[in-house]
C-alpha positions as CSV (number, residue, x, y, z in Angstrom):
1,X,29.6,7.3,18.3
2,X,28.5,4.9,20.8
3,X,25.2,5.0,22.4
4,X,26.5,5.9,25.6
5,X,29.5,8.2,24.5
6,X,29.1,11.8,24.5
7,X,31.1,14.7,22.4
8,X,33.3,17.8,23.3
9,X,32.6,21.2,21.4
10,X,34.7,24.4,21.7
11,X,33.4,27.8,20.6
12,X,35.9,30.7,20.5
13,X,33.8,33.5,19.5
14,X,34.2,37.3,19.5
15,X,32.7,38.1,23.0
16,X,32.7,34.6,25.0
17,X,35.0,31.5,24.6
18,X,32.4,28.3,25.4
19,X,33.2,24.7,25.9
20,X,29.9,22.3,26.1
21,X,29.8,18.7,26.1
22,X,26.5,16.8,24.4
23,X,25.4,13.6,25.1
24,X,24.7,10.3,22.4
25,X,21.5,12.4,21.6
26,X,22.6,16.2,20.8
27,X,21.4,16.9,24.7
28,X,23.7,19.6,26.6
29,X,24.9,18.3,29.8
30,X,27.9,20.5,30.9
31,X,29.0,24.0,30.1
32,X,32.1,26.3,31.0
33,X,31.8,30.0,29.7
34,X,35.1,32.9,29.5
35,X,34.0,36.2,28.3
36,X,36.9,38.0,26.4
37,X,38.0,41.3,25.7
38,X,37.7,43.2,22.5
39,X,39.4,46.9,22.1
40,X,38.2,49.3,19.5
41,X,40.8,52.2,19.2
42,X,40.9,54.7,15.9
43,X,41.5,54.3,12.2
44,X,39.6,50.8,12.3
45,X,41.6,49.0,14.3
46,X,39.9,46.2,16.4
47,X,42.1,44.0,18.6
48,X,42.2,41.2,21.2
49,X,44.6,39.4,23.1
50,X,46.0,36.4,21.7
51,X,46.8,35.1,25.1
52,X,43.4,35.9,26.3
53,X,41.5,33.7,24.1
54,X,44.6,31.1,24.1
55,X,43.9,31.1,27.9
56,X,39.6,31.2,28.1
57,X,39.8,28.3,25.7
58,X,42.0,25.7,27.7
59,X,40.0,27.3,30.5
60,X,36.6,26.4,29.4
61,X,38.2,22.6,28.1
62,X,39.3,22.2,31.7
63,X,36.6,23.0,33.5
64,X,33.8,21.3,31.6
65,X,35.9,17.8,31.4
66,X,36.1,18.1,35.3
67,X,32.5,18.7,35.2
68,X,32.4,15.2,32.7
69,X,34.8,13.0,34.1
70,X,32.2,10.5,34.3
71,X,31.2,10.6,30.5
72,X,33.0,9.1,28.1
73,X,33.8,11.7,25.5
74,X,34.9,10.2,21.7
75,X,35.3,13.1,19.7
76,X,35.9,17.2,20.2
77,X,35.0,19.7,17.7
78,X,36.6,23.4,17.8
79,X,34.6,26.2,15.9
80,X,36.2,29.8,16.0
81,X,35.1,33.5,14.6
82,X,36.4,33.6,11.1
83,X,39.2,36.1,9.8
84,X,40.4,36.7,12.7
85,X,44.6,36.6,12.4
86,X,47.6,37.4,13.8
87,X,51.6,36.6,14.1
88,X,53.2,34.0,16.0
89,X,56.1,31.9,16.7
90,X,57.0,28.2,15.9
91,X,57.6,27.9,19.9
92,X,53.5,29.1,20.1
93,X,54.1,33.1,21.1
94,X,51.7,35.5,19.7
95,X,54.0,38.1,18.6
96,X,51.3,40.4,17.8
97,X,47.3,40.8,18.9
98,X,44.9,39.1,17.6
99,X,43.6,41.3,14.8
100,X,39.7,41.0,14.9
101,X,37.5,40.4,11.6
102,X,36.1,43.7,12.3
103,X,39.1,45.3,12.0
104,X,39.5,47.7,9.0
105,X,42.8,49.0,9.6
106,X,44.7,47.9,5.8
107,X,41.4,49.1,3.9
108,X,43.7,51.9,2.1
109,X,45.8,49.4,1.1
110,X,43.1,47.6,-0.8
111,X,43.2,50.4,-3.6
112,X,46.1,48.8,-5.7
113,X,44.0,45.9,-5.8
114,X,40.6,47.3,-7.1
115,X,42.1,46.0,-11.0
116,X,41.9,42.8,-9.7
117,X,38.3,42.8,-7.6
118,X,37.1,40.7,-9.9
119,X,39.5,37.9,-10.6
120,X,40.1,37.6,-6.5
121,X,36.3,37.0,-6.1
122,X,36.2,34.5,-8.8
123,X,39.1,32.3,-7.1
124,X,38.5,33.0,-3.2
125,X,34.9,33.5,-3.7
126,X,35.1,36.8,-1.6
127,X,34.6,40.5,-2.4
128,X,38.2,42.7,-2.1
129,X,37.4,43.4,1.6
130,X,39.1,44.8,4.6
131,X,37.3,42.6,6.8
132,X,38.7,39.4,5.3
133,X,42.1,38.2,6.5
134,X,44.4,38.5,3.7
135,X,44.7,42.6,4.0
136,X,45.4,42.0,7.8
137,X,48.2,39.7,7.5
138,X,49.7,41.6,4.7
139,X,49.5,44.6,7.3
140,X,51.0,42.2,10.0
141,X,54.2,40.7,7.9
142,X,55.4,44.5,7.3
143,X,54.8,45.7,11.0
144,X,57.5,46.1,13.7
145,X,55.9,44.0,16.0
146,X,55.8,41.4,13.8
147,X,59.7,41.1,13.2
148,X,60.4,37.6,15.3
149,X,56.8,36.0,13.4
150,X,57.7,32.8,11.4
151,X,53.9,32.1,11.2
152,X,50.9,34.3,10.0
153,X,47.8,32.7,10.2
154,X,44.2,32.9,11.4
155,X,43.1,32.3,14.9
156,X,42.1,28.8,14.7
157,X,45.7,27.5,14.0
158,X,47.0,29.0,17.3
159,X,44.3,27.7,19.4
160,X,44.9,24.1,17.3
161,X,48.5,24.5,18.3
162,X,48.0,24.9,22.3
163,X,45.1,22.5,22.1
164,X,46.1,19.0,20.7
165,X,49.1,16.8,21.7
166,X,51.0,17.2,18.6
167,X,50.9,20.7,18.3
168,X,50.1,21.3,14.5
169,X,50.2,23.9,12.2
170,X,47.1,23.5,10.7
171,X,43.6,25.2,9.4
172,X,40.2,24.0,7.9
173,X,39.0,24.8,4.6
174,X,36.1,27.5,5.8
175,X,39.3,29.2,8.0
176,X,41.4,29.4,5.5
177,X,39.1,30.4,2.5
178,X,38.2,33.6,4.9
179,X,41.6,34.8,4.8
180,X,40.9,35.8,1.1
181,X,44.2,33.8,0.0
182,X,42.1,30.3,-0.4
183,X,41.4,29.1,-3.9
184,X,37.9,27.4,-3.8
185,X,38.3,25.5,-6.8
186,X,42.1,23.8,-6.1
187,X,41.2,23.7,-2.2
188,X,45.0,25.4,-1.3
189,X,46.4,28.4,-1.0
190,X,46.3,29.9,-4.3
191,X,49.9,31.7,-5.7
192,X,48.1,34.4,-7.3
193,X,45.9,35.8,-4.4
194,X,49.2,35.0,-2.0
195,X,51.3,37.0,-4.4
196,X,49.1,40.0,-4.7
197,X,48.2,40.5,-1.2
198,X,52.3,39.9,-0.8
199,X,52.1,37.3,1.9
200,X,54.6,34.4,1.5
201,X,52.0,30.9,1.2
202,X,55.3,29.5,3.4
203,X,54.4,31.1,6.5
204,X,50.6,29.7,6.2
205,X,49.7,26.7,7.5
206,X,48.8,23.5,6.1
207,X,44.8,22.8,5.2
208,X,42.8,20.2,6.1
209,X,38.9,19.6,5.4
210,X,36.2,20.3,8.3
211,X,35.4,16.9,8.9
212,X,39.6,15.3,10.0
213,X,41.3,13.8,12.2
214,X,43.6,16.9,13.3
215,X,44.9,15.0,16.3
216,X,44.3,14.7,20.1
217,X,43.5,17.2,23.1
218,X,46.6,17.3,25.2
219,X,46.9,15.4,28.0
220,X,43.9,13.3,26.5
221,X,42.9,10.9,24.3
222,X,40.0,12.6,22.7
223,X,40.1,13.1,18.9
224,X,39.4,16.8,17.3
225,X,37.0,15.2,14.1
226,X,35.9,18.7,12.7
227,X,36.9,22.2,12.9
228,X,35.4,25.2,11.3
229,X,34.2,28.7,11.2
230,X,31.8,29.8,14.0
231,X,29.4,30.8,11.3
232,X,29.9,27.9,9.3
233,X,29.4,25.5,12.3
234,X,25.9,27.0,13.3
235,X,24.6,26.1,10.0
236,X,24.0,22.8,11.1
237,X,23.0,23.5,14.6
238,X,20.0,21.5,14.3
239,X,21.4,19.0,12.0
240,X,21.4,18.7,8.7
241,X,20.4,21.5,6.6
242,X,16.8,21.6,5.3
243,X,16.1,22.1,1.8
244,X,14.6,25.7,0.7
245,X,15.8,26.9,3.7
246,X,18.0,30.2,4.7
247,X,19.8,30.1,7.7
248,X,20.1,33.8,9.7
249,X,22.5,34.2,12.7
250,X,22.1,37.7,14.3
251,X,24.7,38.8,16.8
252,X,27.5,40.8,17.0
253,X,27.0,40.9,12.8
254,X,24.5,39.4,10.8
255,X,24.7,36.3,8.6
256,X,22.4,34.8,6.2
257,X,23.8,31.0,5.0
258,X,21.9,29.2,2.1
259,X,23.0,25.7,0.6
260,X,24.4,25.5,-3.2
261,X,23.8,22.6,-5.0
262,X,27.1,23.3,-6.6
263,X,29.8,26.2,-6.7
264,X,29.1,29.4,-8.3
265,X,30.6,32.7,-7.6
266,X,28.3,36.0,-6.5
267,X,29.4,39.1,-7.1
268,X,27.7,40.8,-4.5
269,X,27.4,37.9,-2.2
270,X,29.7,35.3,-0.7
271,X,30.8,31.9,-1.9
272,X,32.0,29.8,0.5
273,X,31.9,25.9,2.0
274,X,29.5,24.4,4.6
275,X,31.2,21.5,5.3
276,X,34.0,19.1,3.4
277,X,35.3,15.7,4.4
278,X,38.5,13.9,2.6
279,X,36.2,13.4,-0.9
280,X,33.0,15.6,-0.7
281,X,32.2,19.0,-0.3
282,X,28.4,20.9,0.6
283,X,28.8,25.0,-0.6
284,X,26.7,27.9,0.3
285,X,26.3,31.0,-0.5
286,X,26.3,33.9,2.4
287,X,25.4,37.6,3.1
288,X,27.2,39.6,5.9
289,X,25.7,42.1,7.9
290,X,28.3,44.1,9.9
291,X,26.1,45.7,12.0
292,X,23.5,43.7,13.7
293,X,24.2,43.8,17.3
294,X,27.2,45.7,17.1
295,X,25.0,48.8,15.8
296,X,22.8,48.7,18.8
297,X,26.2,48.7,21.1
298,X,27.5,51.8,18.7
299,X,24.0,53.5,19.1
300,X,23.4,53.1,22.7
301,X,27.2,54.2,23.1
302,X,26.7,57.4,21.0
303,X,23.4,58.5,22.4
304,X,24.5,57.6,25.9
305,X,21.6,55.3,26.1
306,X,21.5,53.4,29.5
307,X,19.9,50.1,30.1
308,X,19.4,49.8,26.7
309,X,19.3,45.9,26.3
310,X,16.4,46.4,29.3
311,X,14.3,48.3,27.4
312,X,14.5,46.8,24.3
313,X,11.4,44.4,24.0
314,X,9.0,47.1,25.8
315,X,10.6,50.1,23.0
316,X,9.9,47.6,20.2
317,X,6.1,47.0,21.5
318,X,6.0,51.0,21.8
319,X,7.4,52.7,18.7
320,X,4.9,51.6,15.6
321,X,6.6,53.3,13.1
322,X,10.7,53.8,13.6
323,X,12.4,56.5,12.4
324,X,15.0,55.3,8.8
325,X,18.6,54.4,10.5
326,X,21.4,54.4,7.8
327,X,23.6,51.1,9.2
328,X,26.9,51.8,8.3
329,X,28.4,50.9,11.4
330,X,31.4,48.5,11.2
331,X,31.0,49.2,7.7
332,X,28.5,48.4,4.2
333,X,29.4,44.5,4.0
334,X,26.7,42.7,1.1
335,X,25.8,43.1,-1.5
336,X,27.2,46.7,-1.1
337,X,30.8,46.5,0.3
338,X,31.2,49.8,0.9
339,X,33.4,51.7,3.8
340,X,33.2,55.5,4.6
341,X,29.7,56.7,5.1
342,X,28.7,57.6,8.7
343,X,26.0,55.9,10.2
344,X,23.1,58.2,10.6
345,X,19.2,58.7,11.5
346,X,17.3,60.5,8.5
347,X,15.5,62.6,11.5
348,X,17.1,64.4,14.3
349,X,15.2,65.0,17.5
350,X,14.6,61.0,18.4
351,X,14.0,59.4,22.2
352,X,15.8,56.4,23.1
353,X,13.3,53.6,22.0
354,X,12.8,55.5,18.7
355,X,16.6,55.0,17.9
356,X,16.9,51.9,19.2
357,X,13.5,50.5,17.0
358,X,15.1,52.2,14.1
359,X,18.6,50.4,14.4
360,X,16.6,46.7,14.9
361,X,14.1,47.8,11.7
362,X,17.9,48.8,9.8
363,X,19.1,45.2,10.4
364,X,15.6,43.8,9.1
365,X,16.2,46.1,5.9
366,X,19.9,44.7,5.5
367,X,18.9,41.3,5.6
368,X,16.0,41.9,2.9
369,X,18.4,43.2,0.4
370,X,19.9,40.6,0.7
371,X,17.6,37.9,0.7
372,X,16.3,39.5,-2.6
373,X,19.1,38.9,-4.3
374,X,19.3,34.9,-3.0
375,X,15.7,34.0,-4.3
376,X,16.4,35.3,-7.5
377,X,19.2,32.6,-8.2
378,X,17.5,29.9,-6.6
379,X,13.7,29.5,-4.2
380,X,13.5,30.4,-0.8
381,X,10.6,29.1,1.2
382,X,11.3,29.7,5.1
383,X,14.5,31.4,7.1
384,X,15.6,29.8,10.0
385,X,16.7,32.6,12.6
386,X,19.4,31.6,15.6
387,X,21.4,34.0,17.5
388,X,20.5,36.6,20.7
389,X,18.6,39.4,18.4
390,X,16.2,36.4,17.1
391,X,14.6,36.8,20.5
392,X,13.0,39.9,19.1
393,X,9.7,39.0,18.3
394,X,9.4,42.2,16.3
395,X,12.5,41.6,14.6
396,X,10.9,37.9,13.2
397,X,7.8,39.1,12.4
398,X,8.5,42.3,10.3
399,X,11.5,39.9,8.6
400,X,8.5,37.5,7.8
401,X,6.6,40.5,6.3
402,X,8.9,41.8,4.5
403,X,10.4,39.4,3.0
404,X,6.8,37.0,2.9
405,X,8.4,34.3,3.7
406,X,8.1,31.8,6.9
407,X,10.4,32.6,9.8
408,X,11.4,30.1,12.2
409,X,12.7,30.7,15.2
410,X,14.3,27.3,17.2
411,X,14.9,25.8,20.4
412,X,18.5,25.4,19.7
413,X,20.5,27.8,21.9
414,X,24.5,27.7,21.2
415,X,23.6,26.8,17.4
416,X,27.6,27.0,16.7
417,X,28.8,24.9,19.3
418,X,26.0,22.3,18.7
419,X,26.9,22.3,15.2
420,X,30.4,21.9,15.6
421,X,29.8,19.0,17.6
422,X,27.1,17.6,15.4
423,X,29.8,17.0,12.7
424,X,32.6,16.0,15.2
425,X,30.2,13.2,16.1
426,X,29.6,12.0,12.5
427,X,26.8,13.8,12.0
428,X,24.3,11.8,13.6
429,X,20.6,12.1,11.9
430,X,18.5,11.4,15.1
431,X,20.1,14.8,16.6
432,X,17.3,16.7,14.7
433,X,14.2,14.9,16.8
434,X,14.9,17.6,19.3
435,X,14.8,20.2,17.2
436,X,11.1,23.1,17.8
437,X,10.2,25.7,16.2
438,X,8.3,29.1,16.8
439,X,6.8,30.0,13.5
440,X,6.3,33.7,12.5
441,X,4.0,34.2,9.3
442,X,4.3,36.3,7.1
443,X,1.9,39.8,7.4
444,X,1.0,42.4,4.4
445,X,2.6,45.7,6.1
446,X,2.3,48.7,3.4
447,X,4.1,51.1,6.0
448,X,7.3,48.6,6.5
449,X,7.0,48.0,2.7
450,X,7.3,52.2,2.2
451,X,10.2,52.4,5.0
452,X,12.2,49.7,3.4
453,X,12.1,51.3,-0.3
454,X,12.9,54.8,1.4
455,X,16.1,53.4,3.1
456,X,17.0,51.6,-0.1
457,X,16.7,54.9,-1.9
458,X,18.9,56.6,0.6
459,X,21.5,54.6,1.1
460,X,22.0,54.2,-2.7
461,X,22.3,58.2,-3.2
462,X,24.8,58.1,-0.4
463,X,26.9,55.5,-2.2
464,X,26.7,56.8,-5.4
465,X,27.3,60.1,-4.6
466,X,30.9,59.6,-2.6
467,X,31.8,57.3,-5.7
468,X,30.7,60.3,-7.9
């Protein structure tokens, strides 16, 4: 990239589709925002419209290079929520909605796959999981609606399509390995998880790595160099990834992204790649949290609790000791992966901030369960927080307690779209110079300690008693 050329990242993400340009230096200098629907109806079904986001992502491309016209711009970088899929034509018509990747719908048709849970998490690197796309698209090919689709595939490959010049069928590596129908070894479809989940590998499209040249933005001449999961783009939001160092995102769900050295499958965790170019590959391993900021929505909603996102900082100062939330909403993702026990306070007669303190102290205790399980197969010495609950301040500091280690919380707003653009730009070292960091150090806390073994306790007995 030239000193005085700046780059284009796109962000389609579950609530907001975001276009941002950055200058030579990683500096923001334009923005366009759409906010986007998202329906939640019964049975698990989550939904959006495929025209929607098709629509709020050329929106957000137009209006930020009219805001740039004066910049030159070398290279784009599209980042998009993972596992979301849906049906569509050769001609570009979504034939079907967009089926979000908190959509549950296919989970009972997961059950003639539980004989093979463990061989589909050696080759995808994934746990058998409604949430991932495979289940979905099997559930799309056999529905009505989808009778004129000749292409099933996740989101990324439709926006791809009404994005670049030459219209391609394509999808990145972290995409396509969240459809659950990616081998991570041969770095293709793989014939055995395609013919088990029954989706023909003929109607997916081709795969690329991250960091490609998938073609040019139509109607201009600026290269798309790397696409990629949102998730797996806000790794490197401030650069490269540092060593010993967890990576937490907390929004709508919660993610926890470490690097591997090499590839090794988890059984309770996720496998997965950070970023691959045409002849090298970084992998991580990754915890999901289903409900981070999606359980505060599903609470506040429940309890009819208005003005919630108001109160929040002053209900956190005030409630010392929250009461124990079970957080199953959206679903038990790792290291449990478990669906059908209804979230639930362990007391009864609660105010407003008590419930809303318990939900943020659920995600804390999510997130240590899982960490627990990463620094016993390889050190931990800090977590690096991003995301809109990382504004907290009682959320970072009882995470640092808890879990004793460091907590950093940085400057670096849109960490996906930063990312994304980080490695559409080459991945340029001195972006990290700008990089701060609010530190939160670890505290001995007895009670949080006691709070966290109770809710372990708990939410074990309810698993093992509806397995039972």
């Amino acid at each position: 990239m030239s000193p005085l050329s700046s780059v284009l990242a796109i962000d389609q993400g579950t609530h907001a589709s975001r276009a941002i340009v950055f200058d030579a230096d990683g500096q923001e200098v334009a923005k366009s925002v759409v906010e986007v629907g998202l329906q939640r109806m019964h049975g698990g079904r989550v939904e959006q419209s495929a025209g929607a986001l098709r629509t709020s992502v050329t929106t957000v491309v137009r209006d930020v290079l009219q805001q740039t016209r004066d910049h030159d711009i070398c290279a784009c970088g599209l980042a998009t929520q993972r596992s979301t899929v849906l049906g569509w034509c050769k001609e570009g018509v979504a034939c079907t909605p967009a089926l979000s990747w908190q959509d549950t719908r296919a989970n009972s048709a997961l059950a003639r796959l539980a004989m093979h849970a463990d061989e589909i998490q050696a080759l995808s690197g994934l746990p058998l999981s409604a949430h991932y796309g495979a289940s979905k698209l099997h559930y799309l090919a056999g529905d009505a609606s989808s009778q004129h689709s000749d292409r099933f595939s996740p989101l990324v490959s439709y926006v791809l399509f009404h994005l670049l010049e030459q219209q391609p069928y394509l999808v990145d590596h972290c995409n396509a390995q969240r459809t659950q129908l990616f081998d991570l070894e041969q770095l293709d479809w793989s014939p055995q998880l395609c013919d088990w989940f029954a989706v023909d590998p003929k109607l997916l499209p081709d795969v690329r790595p991250v960091c490609h040249h998938y073609g040019s933005l139509r109607g201009h001449e600026i290269p798309v160099t790397a696409v990629s999961g949102d998730q797996n783009a806000a790794l490197f939001g401030a650069g490269a990834m540092a060593e010993a160092t967890a990576r937490i995102n907390l929004g709508t769900g919660a993610f926890i992204m470490r690097a591997l050295q090499r590839y090794h499958p988890s059984r309770k965790q996720l496998s997965g790649i950070a970023v691959s170019g045409a002849s090298d590959i970084t992998w991580m391993r990754e915890a999901t949290i289903n409900g981070a900021g999606s359980a505060l929505a599903w609470v506040a909603e429940q309890y009819s609790i208005a003005d919630s996102r108001a109160h929040i900082v002053d209900w956190l100062a005030e409630i010392k000791t929250p009461p124990i939330y079970i957080n199953t909403v959206d679903g038990l993702g790792s290291p449990w992966w478990h669906g059908g026990i209804t979230p639930h306070f362990l007391d009864h007669e609660l105010s407003p901030a008590q419930r809303i303190a318990g939900v943020v102290e659920s995600v804390v205790f999510m997130l240590q369960a899982n960490l627990v399980l990463m620094r016993a197969e390889c050190e931990l010495s800090r977590l690096r927080l991003s995301g809109g609950l990382s504004n907290l301040d009682v959320l970072c500091q009882k995470l640092a307690n808890l879990s004793g280690l460091v907590v950093e919380r940085g400057n670096i707003r849109e960490a996906s779209a930063r990312g994304i653009a980080w490695l559409a730009a080459g991945q340029p070292p001195h972006w990290q110079a700008g990089a701060e960091f609010e530190l939160f150090e670890p505290e001995y806390d007895s009670a949080l300690e006691s709070r966290y073994d109770t809710a372990m306790e708990v939410l074990q007995a309810l698993i093992t008693a509806q397995e039972e």
